[in-house]
matplotlib code that plots the C-alpha trace (Angstrom):
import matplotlib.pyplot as plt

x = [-11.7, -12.2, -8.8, -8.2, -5.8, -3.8, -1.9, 0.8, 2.5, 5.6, 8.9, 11.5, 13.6, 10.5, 9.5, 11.2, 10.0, 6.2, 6.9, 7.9, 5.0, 2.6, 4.3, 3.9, 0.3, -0.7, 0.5, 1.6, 3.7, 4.2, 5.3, 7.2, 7.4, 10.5, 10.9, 7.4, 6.9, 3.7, 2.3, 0.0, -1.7, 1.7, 3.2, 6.7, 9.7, 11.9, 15.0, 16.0, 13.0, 14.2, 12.2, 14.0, 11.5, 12.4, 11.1, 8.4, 8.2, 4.3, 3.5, 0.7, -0.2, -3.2, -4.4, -7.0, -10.3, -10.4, -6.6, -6.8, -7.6, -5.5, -2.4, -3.4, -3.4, 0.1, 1.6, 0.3, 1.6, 4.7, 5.2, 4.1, 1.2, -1.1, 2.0, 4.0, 2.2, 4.0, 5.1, 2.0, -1.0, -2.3, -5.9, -7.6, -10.1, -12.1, -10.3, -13.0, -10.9, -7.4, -5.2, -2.1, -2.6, -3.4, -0.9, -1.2, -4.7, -3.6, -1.5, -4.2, -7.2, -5.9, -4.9, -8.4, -10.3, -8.1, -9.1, -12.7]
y = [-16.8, -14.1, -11.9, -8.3, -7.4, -4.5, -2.9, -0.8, 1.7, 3.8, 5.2, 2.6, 3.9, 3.8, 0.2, -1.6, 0.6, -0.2, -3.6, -4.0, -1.6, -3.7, -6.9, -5.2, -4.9, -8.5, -8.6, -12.5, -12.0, -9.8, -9.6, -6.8, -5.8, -3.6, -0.3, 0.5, 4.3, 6.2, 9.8, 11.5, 15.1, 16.9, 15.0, 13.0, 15.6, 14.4, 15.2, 14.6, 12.4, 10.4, 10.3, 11.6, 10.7, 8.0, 4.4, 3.1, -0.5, -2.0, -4.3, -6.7, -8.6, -10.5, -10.0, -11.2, -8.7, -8.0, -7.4, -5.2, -1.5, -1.5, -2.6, -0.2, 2.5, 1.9, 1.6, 5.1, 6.7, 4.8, 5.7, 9.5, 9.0, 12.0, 14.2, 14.3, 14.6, 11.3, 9.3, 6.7, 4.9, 2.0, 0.7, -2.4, -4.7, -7.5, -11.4, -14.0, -16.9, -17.6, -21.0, -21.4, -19.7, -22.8, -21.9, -18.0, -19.3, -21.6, -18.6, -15.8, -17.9, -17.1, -13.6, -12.9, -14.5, -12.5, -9.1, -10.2]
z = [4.2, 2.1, 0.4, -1.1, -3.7, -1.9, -5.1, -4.0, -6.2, -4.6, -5.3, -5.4, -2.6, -0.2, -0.9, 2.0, 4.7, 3.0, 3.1, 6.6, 7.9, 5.6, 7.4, 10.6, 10.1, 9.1, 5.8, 4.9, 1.6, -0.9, -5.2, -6.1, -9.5, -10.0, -12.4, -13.1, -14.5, -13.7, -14.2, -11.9, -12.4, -13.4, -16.5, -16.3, -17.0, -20.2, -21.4, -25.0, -24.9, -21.9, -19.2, -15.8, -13.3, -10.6, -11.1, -9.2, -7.4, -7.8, -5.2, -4.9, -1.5, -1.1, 2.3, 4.5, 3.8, 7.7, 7.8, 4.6, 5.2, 8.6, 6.4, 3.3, 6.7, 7.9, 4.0, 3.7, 6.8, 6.2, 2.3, 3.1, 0.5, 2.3, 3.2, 0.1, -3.5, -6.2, -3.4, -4.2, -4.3, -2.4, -3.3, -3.0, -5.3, -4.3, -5.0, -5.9, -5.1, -5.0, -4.9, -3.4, -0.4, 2.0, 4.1, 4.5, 5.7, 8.4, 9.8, 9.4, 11.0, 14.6, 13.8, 12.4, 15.2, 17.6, 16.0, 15.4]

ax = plt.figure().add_subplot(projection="3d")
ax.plot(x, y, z, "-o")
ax.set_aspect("equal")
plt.show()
């Protein structure tokens, strides 16, 4: 069985709705790393040298490759990413093997050889 890295970058108040679309989707588990900061195209507005900008949650889920770009679709539609410019970013990047996951892999087999 074969994983992605799905990294997940969205406003912090939009994180559990991404989560449970992501779950929805096939997603086993999930690391959230709370108050990230990020800058896309327009810079990150400051005051007094503070920066006023809203934190950002990163999450990482590794997820079966066949399972992958279906959950990266329903994190999107979820998080707004194509409607609303800063909400996030979702990509993906290849794993070339991972440990601890024995049991994520149990659980996945009959999912993936329902969809395939």
């Amino acid at each position: 069985m074969h994983f992605k890295l799905i990294i997940i970058m969205t406003e912090d108040e939009s994180t559990q709705k991404i989560l449970a679309a992501a779950r929805e989707a096939g997603a086993t588990g999930c690391t959230v790393l709370n108050q990230a900061r990020g800058e896309g195209i327009k810079p990150a507005k400051t005051f007094l040298g503070l920066s006023i900008d809203s934190q950002v949650d990163v999450v990482l889920m590794l997820a079966e490759e066949h399972l992958s770009r279906e959950i990266m679709e329903q994190v999107a539609v979820a998080g707004e990413f194509d409607e609303t410019p800063g909400t996030g970013i979702a990509f993906q990047i290849d794993v070339e093997d991972a440990i601890g996951v024995r049991h994520q892999i149990q659980a996945l087999t009959e999912v993936v050889e329902e969809r395939l």
